[in-house]
N, C-alpha and C positions, 0 to 999 in steps of 0.2 A: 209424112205430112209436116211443114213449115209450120210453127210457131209465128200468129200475127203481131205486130209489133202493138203493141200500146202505146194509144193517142198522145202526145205531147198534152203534158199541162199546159193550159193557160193564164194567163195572168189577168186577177179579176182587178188593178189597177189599170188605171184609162194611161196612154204612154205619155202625157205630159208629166205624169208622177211618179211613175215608176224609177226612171234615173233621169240624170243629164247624157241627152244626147246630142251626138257630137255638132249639128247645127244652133243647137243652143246660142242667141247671143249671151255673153258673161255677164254675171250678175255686176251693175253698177253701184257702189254704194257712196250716195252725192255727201261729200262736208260741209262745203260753201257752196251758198248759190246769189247771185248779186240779181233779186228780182226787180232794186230800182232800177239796173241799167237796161231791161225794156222796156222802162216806163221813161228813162231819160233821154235813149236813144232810140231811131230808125235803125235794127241790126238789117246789114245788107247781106253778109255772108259770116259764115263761122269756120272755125278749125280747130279741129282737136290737137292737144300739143304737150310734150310731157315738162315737165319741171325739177331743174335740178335742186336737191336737198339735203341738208344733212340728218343724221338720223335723229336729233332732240326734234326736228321738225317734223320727221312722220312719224315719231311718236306721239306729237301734241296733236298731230290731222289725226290718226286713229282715236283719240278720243272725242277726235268732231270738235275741235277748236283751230278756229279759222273765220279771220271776217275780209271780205274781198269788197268791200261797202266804197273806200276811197279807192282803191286798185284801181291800175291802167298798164298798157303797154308803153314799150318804146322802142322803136327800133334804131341801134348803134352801132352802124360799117354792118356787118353783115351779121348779126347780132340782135336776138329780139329779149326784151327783158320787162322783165315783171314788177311796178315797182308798189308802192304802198298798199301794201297784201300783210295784214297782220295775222302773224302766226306767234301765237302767247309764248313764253319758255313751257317746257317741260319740267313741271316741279324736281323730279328723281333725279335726272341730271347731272344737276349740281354745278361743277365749273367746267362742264361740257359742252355749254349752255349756249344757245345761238342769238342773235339779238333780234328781235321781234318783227322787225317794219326793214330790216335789208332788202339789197334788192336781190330778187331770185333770175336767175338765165332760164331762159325758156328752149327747149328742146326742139328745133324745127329743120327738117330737110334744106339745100338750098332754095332750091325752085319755092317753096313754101312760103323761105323769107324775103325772095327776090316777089313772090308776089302780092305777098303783105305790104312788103315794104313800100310797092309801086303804091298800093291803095292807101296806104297809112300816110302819106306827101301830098294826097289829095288834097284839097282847100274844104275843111268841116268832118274832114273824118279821123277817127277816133279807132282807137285798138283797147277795149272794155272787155275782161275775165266776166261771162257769164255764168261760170259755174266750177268748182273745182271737185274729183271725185277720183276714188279709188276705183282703176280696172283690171284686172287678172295679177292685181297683189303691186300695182305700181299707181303713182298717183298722176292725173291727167287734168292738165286745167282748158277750157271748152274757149276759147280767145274767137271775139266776134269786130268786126268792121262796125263801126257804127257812125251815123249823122244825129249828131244833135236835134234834139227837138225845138221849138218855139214853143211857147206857155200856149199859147192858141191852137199847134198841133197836140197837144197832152191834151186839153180838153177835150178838142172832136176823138180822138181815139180814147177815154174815159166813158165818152156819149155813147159811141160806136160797141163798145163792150159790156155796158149796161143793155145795151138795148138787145144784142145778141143774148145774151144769159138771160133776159125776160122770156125774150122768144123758144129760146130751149128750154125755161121753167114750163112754159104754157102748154109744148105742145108733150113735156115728160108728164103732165099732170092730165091731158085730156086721154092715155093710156088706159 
């Protein structure tokens, strides 16, 4: 007579918790995020894009110092670059040290910047770092299209988002 097998264990963890698996998106972890520039601009389109650095610089983004508040793009011949993006020195350093407000080159396929660039020549549109952030151990700055707003479009979308957030307090509260 055969010996019946014993049931596999299971696991009293729900599988979100158990591990990372392999569909998992990578955990993001944001340093800068420039939240005036959707309040400054209409963002039309985005693209994610890496950025080249020296190591005092992703030493100082790992400590989460980074202000992207004046930052803007440019695009030059076939070149897209990053410019008034403050990144502080790195105390430890020492005279390794990188200088704050350069400009940084941005990381972008051709076709990428051929189609940046066609939209960036536009008449009112803008190339605006909406956010810069570590992903899978490299740092990625999130570069968005944008149209300027008019002081009279900021207010109707101020109205517009006030009035939304009432509507979702009212009907989270009739729960």
């Amino acid at each position: 007579m055969a010996a019946a097998k014993p049931p596999k264990p299971t696991s009293s963890t729900p599988k979100g918790k158990a591990g990372k698996k392999a569909d998992d998106k990578p955990a993001e972890r944001v340093v800068a995020e420039n939240r005036k520039a959707r309040h400054e601009y209409e963002i039309l389109d985005t693209l994610e894009c890496g950025i080249a650095l020296v190591g005092s610089e992703v030493k100082s983004l790992r400590g989460g110092r980074m202000s992207l508040d004046e930052a803007y793009g440019r695009v030059e011949g076939s070149e897209v670059w990053l410019l008034g993006c403050d990144i502080p020195e790195y105390e430890k350093a020492n005279q390794l040290n990188h200088k704050p407000k350069r400009p940084r080159k941005l990381l972008l396929h051709r076709r990428e910047i051929a189609k940046f660039a066609g939209h960036a020549f536009e008449k009112g549109l803008t190339l605006v770092p909406l956010k810069a952030y570590f992903k899978d151990g490299r740092v990625k700055v999130l570069m968005g299209i944008g149209r300027g707003r008019k002081a009279h479009d900021k207010r109707q979308k101020l109205k517009a988002d006030t009035a939304r957030r009432d509507i979702e307090q009212a009907l989270r509260g009739k729960r």
